[in-house]
C-alpha positions as CSV (number, residue, x, y, z in Angstrom):
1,X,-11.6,-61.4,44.1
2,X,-12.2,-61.5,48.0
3,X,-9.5,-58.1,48.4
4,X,-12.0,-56.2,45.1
5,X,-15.3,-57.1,46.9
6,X,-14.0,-55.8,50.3
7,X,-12.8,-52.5,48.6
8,X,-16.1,-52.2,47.8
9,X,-17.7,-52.9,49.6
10,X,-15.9,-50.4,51.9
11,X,-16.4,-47.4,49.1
12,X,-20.3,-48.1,49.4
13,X,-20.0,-47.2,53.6
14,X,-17.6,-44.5,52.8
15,X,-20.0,-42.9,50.0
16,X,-23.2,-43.8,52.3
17,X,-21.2,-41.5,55.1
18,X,-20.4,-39.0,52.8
19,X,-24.0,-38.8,51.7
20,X,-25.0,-38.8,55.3
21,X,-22.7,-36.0,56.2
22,X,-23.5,-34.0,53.2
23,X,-26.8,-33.9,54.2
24,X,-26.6,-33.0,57.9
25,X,-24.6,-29.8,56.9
26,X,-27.4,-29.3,54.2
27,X,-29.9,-29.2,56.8
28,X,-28.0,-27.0,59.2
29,X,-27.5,-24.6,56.8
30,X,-31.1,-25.0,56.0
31,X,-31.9,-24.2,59.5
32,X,-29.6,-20.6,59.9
33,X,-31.0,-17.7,59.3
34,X,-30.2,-16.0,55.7
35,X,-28.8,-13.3,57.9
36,X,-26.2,-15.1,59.5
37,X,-23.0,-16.4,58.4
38,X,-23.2,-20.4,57.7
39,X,-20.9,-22.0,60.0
40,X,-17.5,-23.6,58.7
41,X,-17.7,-27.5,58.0
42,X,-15.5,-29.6,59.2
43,X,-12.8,-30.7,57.7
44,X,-12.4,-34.4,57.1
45,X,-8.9,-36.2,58.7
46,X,-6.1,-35.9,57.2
47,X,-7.2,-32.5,54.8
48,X,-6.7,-29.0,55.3
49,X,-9.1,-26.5,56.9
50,X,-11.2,-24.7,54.5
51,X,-10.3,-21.6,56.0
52,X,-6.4,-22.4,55.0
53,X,-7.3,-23.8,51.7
54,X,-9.6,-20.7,50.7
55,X,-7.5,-18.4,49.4
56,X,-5.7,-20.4,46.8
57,X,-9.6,-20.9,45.6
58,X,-10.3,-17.3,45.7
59,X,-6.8,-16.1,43.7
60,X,-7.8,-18.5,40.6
61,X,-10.4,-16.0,39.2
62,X,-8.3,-12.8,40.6
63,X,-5.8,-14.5,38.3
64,X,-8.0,-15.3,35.5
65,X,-9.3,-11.5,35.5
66,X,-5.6,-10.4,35.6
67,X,-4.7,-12.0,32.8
68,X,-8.0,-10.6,31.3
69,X,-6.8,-7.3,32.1
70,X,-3.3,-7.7,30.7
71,X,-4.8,-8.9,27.3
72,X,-6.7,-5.5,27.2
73,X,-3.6,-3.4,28.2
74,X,-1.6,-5.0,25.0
75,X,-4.7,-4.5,22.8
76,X,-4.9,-0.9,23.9
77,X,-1.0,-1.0,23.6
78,X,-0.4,-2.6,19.8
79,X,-3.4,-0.3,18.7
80,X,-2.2,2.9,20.4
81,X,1.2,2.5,18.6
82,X,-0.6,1.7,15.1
83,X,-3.0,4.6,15.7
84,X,0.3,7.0,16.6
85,X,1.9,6.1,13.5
86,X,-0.7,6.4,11.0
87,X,-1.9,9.6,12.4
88,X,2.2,11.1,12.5
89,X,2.1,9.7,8.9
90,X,-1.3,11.5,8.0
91,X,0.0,14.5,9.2
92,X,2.8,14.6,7.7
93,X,2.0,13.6,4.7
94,X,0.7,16.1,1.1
95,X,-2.1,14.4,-0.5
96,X,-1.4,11.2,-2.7
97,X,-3.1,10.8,-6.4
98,X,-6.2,9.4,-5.7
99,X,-7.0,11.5,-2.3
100,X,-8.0,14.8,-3.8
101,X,-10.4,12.9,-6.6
102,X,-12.3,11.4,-3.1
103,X,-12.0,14.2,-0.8
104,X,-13.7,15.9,-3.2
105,X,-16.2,13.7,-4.3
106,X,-16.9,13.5,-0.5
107,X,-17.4,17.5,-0.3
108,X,-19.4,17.2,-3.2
109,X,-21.9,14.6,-1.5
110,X,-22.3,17.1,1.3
111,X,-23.6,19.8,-0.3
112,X,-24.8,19.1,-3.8
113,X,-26.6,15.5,-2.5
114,X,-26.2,14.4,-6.1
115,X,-24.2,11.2,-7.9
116,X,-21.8,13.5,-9.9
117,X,-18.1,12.8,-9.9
118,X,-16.2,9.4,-9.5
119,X,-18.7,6.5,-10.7
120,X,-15.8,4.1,-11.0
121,X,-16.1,3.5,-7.1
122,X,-19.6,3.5,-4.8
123,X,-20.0,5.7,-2.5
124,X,-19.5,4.4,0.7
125,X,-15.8,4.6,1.3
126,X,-16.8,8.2,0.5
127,X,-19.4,8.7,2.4
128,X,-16.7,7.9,5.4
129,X,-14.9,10.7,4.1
130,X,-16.9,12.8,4.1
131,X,-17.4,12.2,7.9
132,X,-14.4,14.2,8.5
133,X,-14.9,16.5,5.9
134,X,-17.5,17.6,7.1
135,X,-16.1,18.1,10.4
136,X,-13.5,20.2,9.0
137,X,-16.5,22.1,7.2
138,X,-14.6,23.4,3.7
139,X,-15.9,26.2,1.8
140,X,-17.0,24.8,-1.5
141,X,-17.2,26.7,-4.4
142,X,-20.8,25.4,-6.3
143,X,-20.2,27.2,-9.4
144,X,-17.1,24.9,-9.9
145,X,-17.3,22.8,-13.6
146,X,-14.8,20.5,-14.1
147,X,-13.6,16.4,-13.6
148,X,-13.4,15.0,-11.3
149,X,-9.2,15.3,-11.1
150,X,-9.4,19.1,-11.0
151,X,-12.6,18.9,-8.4
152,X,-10.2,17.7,-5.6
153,X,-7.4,20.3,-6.9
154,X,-10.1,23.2,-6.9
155,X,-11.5,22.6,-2.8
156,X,-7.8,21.9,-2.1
157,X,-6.1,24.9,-3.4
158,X,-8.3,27.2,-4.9
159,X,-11.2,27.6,-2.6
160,X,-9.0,29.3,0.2
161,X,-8.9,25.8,2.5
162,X,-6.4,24.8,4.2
163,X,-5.1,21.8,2.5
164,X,-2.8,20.1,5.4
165,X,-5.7,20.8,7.9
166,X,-8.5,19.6,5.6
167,X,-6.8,16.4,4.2
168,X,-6.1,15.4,7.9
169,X,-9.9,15.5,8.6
170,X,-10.2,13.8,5.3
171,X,-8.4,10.8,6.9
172,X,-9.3,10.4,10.6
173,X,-12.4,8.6,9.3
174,X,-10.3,5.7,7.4
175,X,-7.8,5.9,10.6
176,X,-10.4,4.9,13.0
177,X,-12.1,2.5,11.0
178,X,-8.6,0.7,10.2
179,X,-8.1,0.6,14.2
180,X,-11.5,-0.9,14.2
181,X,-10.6,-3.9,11.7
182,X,-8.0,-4.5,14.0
183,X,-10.2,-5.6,16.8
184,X,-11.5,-7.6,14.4
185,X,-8.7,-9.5,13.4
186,X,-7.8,-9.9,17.5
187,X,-11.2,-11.6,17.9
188,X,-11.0,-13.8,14.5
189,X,-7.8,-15.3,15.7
190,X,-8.4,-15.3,19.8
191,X,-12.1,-17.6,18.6
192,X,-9.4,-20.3,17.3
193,X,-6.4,-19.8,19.2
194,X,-7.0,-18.2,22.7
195,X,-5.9,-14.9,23.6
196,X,-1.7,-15.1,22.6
197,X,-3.3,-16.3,19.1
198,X,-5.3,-13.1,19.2
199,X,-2.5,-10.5,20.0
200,X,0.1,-12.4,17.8
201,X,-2.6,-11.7,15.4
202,X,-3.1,-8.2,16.0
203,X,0.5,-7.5,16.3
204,X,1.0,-8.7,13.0
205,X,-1.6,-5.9,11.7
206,X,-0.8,-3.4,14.0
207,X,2.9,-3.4,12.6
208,X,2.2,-4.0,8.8
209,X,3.8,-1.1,7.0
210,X,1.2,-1.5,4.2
211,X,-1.6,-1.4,6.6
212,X,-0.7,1.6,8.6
213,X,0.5,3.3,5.1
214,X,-2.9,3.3,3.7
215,X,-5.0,3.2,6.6
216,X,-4.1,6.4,7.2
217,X,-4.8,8.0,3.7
218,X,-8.7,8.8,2.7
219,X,-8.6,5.7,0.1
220,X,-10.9,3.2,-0.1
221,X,-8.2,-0.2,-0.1
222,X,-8.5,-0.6,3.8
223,X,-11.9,-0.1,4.4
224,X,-13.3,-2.3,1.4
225,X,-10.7,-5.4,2.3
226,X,-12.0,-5.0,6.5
227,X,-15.5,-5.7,5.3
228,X,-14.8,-8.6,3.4
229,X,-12.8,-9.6,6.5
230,X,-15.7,-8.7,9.0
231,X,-18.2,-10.7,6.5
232,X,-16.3,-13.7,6.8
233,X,-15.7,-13.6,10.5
234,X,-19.5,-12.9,11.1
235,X,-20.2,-16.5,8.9
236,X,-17.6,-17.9,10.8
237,X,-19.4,-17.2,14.2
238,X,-23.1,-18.2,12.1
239,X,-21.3,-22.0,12.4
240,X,-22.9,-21.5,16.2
241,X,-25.7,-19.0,15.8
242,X,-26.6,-18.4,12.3
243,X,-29.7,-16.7,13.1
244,X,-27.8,-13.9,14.5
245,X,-24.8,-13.8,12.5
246,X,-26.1,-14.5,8.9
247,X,-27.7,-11.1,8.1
248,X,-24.6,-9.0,9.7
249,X,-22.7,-10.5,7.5
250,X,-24.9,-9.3,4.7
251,X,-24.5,-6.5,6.3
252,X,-20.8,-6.2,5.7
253,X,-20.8,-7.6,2.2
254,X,-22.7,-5.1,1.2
255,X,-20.4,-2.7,3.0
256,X,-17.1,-4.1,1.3
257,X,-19.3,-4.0,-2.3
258,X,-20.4,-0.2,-1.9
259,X,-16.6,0.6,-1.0
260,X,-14.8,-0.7,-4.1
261,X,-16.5,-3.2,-7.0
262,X,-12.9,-5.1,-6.9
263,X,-15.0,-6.9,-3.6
264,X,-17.3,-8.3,-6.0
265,X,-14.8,-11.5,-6.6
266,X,-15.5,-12.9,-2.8
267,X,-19.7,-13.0,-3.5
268,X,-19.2,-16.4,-4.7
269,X,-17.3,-17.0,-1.9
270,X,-18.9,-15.7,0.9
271,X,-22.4,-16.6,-0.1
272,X,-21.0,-20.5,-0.2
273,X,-19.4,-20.0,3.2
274,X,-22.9,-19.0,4.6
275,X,-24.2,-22.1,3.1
276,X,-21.5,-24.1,4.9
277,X,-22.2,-22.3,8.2
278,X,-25.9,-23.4,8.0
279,X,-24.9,-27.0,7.2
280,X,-22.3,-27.1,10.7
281,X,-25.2,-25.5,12.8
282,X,-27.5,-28.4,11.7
283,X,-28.8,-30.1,14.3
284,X,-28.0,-34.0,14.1
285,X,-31.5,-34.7,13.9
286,X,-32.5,-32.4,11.5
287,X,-33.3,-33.8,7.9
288,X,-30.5,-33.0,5.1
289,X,-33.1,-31.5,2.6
290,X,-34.4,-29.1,5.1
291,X,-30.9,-28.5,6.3
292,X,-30.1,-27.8,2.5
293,X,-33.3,-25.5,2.1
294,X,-32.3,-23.5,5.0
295,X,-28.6,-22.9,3.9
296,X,-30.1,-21.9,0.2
297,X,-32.4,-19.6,2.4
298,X,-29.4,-18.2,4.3
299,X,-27.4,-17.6,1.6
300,X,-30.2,-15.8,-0.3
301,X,-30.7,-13.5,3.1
302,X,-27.1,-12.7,2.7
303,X,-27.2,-11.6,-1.1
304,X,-30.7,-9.0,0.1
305,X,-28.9,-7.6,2.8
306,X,-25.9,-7.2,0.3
307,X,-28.3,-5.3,-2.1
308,X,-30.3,-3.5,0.7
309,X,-26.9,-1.8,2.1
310,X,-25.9,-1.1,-1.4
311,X,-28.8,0.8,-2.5
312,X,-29.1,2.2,0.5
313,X,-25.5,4.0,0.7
314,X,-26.7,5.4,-2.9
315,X,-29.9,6.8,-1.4
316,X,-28.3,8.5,1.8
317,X,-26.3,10.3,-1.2
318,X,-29.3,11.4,-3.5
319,X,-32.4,9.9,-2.5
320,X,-34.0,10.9,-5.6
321,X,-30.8,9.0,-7.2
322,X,-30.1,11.5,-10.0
323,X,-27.7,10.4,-12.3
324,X,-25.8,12.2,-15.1
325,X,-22.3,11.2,-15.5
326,X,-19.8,14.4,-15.9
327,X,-17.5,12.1,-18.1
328,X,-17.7,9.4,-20.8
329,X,-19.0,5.9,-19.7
330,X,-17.4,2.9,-22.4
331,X,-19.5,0.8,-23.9
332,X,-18.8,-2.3,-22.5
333,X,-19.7,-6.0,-24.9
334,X,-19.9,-9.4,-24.1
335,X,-20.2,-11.6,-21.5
336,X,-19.6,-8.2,-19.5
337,X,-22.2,-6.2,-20.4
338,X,-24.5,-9.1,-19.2
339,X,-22.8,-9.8,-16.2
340,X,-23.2,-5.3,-15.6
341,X,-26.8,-5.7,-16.7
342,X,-27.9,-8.9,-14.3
343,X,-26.6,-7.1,-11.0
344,X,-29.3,-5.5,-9.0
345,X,-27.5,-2.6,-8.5
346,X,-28.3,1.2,-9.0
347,X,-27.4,2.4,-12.8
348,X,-24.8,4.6,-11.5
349,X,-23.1,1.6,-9.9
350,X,-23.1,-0.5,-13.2
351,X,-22.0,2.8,-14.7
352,X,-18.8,2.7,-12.5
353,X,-18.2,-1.1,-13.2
354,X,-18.5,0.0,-17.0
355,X,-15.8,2.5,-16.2
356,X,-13.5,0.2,-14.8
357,X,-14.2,-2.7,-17.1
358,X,-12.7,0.5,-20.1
359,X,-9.4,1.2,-17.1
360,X,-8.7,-2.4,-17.6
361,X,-8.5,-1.9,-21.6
362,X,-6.1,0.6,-21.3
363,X,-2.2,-0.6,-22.1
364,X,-0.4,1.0,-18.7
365,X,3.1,0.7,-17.9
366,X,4.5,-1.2,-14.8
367,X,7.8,-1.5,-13.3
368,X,9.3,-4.6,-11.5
369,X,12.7,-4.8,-10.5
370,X,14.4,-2.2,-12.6
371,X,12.3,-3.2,-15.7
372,X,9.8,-1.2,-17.4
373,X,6.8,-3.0,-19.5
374,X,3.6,-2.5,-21.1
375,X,0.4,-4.1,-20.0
376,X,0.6,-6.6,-16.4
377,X,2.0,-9.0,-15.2
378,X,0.4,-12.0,-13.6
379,X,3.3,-12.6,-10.6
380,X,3.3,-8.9,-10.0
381,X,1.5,-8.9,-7.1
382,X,2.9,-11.7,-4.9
383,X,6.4,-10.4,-6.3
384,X,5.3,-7.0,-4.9
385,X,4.4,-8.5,-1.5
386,X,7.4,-10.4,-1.0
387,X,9.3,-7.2,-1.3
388,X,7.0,-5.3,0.1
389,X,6.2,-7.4,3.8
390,X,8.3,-8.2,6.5
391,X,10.6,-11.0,6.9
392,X,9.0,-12.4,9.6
393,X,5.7,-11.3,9.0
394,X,6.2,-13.9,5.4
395,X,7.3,-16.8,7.7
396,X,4.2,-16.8,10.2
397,X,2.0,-16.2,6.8
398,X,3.0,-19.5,5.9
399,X,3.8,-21.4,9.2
400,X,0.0,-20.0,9.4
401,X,-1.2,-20.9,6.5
402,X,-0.3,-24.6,7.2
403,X,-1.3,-24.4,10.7
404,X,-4.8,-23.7,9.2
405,X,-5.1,-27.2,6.8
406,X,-2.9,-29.1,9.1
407,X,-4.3,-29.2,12.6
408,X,-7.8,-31.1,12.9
409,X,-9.4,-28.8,15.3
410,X,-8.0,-25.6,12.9
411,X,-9.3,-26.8,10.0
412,X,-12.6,-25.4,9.8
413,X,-11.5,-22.4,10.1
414,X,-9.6,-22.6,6.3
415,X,-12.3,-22.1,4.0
416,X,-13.2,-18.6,5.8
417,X,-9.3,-17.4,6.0
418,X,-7.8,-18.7,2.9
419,X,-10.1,-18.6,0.5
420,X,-11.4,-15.3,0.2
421,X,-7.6,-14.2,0.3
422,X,-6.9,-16.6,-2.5
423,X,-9.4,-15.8,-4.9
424,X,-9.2,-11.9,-4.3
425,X,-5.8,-12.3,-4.5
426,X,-6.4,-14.1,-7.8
427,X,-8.9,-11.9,-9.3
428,X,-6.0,-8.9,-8.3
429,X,-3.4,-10.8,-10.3
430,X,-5.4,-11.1,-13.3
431,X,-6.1,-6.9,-13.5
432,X,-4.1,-4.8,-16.1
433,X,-2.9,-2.1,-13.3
434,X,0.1,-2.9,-11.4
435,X,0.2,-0.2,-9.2
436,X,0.9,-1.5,-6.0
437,X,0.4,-4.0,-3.1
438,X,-3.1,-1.7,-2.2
439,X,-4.9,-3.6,-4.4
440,X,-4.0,-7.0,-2.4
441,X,-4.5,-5.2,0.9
442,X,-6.9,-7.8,2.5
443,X,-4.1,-10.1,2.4
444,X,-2.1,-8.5,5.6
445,X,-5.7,-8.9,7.4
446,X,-6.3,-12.5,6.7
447,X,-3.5,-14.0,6.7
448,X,-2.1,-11.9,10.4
449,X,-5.5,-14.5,11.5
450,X,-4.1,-17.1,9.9
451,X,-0.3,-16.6,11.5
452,X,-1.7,-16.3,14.9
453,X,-2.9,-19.9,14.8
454,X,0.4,-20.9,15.0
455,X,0.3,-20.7,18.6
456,X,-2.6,-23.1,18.4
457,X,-0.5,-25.8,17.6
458,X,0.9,-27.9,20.3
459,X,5.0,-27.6,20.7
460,X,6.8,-26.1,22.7
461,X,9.2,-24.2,20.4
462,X,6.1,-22.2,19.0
463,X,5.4,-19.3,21.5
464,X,9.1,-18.7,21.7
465,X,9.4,-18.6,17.5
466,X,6.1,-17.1,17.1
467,X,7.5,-14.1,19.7
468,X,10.8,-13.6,18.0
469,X,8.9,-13.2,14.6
470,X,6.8,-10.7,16.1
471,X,9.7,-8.9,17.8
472,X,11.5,-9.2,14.4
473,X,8.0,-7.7,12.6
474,X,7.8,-4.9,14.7
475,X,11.3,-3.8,14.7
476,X,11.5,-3.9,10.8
477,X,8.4,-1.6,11.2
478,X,9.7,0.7,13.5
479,X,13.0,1.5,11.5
480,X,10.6,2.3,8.6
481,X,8.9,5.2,11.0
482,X,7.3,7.7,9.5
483,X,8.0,6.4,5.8
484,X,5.4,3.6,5.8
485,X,4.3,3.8,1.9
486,X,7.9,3.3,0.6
487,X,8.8,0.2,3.2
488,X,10.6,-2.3,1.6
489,X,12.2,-5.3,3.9
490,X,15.8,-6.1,4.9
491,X,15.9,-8.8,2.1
492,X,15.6,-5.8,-0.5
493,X,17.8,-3.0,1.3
494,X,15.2,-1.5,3.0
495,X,12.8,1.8,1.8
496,X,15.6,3.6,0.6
497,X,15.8,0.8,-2.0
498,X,12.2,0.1,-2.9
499,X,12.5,2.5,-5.9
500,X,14.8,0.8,-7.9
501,X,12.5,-2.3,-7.7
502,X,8.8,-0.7,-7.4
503,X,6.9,2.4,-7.9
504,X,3.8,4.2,-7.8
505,X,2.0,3.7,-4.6
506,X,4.5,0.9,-3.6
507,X,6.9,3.9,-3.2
508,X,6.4,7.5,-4.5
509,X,2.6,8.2,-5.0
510,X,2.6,12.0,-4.4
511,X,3.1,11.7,-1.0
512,X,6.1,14.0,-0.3
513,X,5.5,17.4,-1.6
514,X,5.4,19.1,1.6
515,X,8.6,17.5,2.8
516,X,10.3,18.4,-0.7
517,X,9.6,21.9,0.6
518,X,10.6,21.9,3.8
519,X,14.2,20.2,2.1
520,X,14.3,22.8,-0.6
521,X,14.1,25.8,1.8
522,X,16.5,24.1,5.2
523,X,19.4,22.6,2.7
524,X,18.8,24.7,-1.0
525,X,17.3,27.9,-0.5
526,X,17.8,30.2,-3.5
527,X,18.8,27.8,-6.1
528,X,16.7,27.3,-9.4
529,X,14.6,24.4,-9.0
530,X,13.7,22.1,-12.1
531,X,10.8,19.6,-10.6
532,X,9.2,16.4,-12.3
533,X,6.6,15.3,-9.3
534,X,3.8,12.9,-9.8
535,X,1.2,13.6,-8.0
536,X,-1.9,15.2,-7.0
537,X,0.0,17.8,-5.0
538,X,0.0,21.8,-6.4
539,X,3.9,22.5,-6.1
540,X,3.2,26.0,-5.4
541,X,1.0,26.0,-2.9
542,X,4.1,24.4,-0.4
543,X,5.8,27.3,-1.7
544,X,7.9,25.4,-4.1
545,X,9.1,27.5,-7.3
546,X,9.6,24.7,-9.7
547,X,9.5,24.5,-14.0
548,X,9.2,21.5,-15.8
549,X,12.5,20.6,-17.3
550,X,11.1,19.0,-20.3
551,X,9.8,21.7,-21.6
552,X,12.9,23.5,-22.1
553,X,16.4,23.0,-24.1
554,X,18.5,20.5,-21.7
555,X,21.3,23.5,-21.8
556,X,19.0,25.4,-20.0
557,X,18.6,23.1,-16.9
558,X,21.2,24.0,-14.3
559,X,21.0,24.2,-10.9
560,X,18.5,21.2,-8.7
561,X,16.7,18.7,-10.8
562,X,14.0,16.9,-8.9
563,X,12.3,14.4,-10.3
564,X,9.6,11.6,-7.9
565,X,11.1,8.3,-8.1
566,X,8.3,6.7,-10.1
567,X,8.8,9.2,-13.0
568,X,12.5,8.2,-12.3
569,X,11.5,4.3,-12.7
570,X,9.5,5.0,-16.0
571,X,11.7,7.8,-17.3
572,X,12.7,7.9,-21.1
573,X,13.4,10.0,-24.0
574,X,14.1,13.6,-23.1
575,X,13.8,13.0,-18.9
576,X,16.1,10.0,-19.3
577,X,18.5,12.2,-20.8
578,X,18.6,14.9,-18.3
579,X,18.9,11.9,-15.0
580,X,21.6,10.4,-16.8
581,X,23.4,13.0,-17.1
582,X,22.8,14.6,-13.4
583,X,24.7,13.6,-10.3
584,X,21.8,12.5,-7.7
585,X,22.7,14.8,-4.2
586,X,19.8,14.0,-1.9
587,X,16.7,12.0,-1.5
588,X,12.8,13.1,0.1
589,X,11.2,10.7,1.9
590,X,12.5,7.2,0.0
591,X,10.2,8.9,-3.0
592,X,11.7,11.9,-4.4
593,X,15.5,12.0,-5.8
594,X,17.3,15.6,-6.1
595,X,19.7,15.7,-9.1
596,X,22.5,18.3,-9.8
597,X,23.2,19.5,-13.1
């Protein structure tokens, strides 16, 4: 006890001379001129001069910005390589089916100002287009009557456009905005794990073969999932400042909803994850009914900016809002009508739901692995991801996903990156079109958040498995270069495989007309050409001389028969014949096989 009240007693003079000190150099720097350099303290026995220990204080924060630098460089990096191959693949690529319907639609907005063609999706993702439509300025031909199928086909190829030149204008638009989701997903995942979390993140995206497939076409998938994304990011920031971050993510649910109605299942979602937001930016003090009121309030600001954005995308398209629909709109009973009549939406959008409440009566054939069926299939979808994603993009997904619900300081962060995913991935499943992975698009964006915080967690193994994933993702990406649609992974054999287990937009959605014709004339000029293509695509506007083999005797088809893979998948009667009975020479793009008979 003596020794402690020494020691003590010794660290109150020591402290009392410190203070002393510290205030005699106060003073004399008091007393110099602001002119003048202060002069250099003293340094106490036994420690370094300050003028030997200031530059190891002075390279921390030239450190600090260099690391803030090389984060920018990789981000410039992953989304210069993304932006490369989407615009090769844009460039390359004839239009798939459901490009010409919005291209047109798009043209159609520009000069006729009218709600016309294409109720079945708002107008927004259009209105994108139309951006670069515009900038490639089409003639249009105003006298045109017609669907809205032919309307694309007509400014295409009968109005004396260029089609290659006006459907990559068409898609810079999409291109740019998919870049700009990716940003997105960097700063989602660098908020909750630092800036490796961010790029593993973005490399994730910025590799997806789905992603850079249709974010370079002039659809509407990409655009209307990176809203919902944005939405849920902006509610995850309101946690901190919901006063700010509340009505932008109105903002961009209304966005997402005026791109493509399929949005409409994350309302719920989102509008409850505003509510939680409120309630974590409470302050302690605050009483729990007037916390309550305000996060009722929030959420209600939410659903009006919603609204606003959506009626507004209609007026910037006709503000008189004209409406008379150029084909038949079902009549729609039930517990749907009511739900179509209850939204607050224009009639031309509850029009469009009607119209895709009829697509969902109709009995379409899919195909999953090598069988062909009637009606859907509720495990399409994750089947066709599994196939469809990278190896190593699946195991961070997961190593993410558990990340996410497993680490304490990560698990706030769930309800914003899983759910939404989950129940759009639900309502997906339980659709009648299985088409492709496009319609779970979103889950590539939430879940490459999710994967990057893995590096969040604590061991040491992680940044070293986490980089070999990556390295593994962007290889298996890569190899696929420039046949992004038809990517399947090394589990499956690859794209040249993807056929025989998938097809339309999974595989073979139109996509390879002009490189049919470019093989035709280098390898098979001169031969008779018998052609089964599915697509959008006019045949003989890439110079292709083609007739449709069904429509003659099968004695009569010699020579090349060339039939897209997704006919191929659901091929039977007469065109089954005529496959079976053909030797297969050559394959287009992973989408198109060419037969000789």
């Amino acid at each position: 006890m003596g020794r402690l009240r020494i020691s003590s007693r010794r660290r109150g003079v020591d402290g009392a001379a410190e203070r002393k000190m510290a205030l005699e150099r106060h003073a004399v720097s008091a007393s110099v001129p602001a002119s003048a350099p202060a002069p250099a303290p003293e340094a106490p026995s036994g420690v370094p001069d300050a003028s030997v220990a200031q530059p190891s204080q002075s390279s921390q924060p030239s450190r600090l910005s260099g690391r803030r630098w090389l984060v920018l460089l990789l981000v410039v990096v992953l989304l210069g390589q993304m932006a490369v191959a989407m615009v090769t693949t844009a460039v390359q690529q004839t239009p798939t089916i459901d490009e010409p319907v919005y291209v047109g639609t798009a043209a159609e907005y520009l000069h006729e100002r009218r709600l016309i063609h294409n109720p079945e999706h708002p107008p927004l993702g259009k209105l994108v287009i139309a951006v670069g439509v515009a900038a490639a300025d089409p003639h249009v031909d105003r006298s045109f009557t017609g669907d809205q199928g032919q309307l694309g086909r007509h400014l295409l190829y009968e109005s004396g456009n260029d089609p290659w030149r006006l459907m990559l204008f068409a898609r810079l638009p999409v291109i740019v905005l998919t870049l700009l989701f990716g940003l997105i997903v960097f700063a989602f995942a660098r908020e909750l794990a630092g800036p490796a979390g961010g790029l593993a993140a973005l490399a994730l995206y910025a590799f997806s073969p789905d992603l850079i497939a249709h974010g370079s076409l002039a659809t509407l998938d990409v655009p209307a999932a990176g809203f919902v994304l944005t939405s849920a990011w902006l509610l995850w920031r309101a946690r901190r400042r919901p006063r700010w971050y509340v009505p932008l993510a109105g903002v961009a649910l209304g966005a997402a909803l005026v791109t493509k109605m399929s949005t409409l299942a994350a309302v719920p979602v989102l509008l409850a994850l505003t509510g939680l937001s409120v309630w974590c930016a409470k302050s302690p003090s605050e009483p729990r009914r007037r916390v309550l009121g305000w996060a009722a309030a929030s959420a209600g600001v939410v659903a009006v900016a919603a609204i606003a954005v959506v009626w507004a995308s209609y007026l910037v398209v006709d503000p008189r809002l004209r409406w008379a629909p150029q084909q038949p709109v079902p009549v729609v009973h039930g517990l749907r009508e009511l739900v179509i009549d209850l939204l607050p939406f224009p009639e031309s959008y509850r029009d469009g739901m009607r119209v895709q409440f009829g697509f969902e009566e109709y009995p379409w054939q899919g195909f999953l692995f090598g069988r062909l069926y009637t009606g859907s299939l509720w495990y399409y979808l994750p089947a066709a991801l599994l196939v469809k994603t990278p190896l190593g993009m699946l195991a961070l997904w997961a190593a993410g996903g558990v990340a996410v619900v497993a680490v304490r300081r990560l698990r706030p962060a769930a309800p914003y990156l899983l759910v939404p995913a989950a129940v759009l991935l639900a309502a997906a499943m339980l659709g009648s079109r299985d088409f492709g992975t496009r319609y779970a698009v979103f889950v590539p964006m939430f879940l490459a958040v999710a994967a990057g915080c893995v590096l969040a967690v604590r061991w040491r193994w992680a940044p070293v498995a986490v980089g070999a994933l990556v390295a593994f993702v962007a290889v298996s990406s890569l190899r696929t270069y420039p046949y992004y649609l038809p990517y399947s992974n090394e589990a499956f054999g690859g794209p040249a495989k993807t056929h025989l287990r998938l097809h339309d937009s999974n595989v073979d959605w139109g996509q390879d007309l002009g490189r049919l014709a470019d093989r035709l004339n280098e390898r098979y000029r001169g031969e008779r050409i018998w052609l089964v293509y599915k697509g959008s695509g006019v045949p003989s506007a890439y110079g292709i001389d083609a007739a449709d083999p069904r429509k003659v005797p099968a004695r009569e088809v010699r020579g090349l028969l060339v039939v897209s893979d997704s006919s191929v998948a659901k091929a039977t009667g007469r065109l089954a014949e005529l496959i079976d009975s053909s030797r297969p020479i050559d394959t287009v793009g992973h989408s198109i096989t060419i037969y000789r008979r």
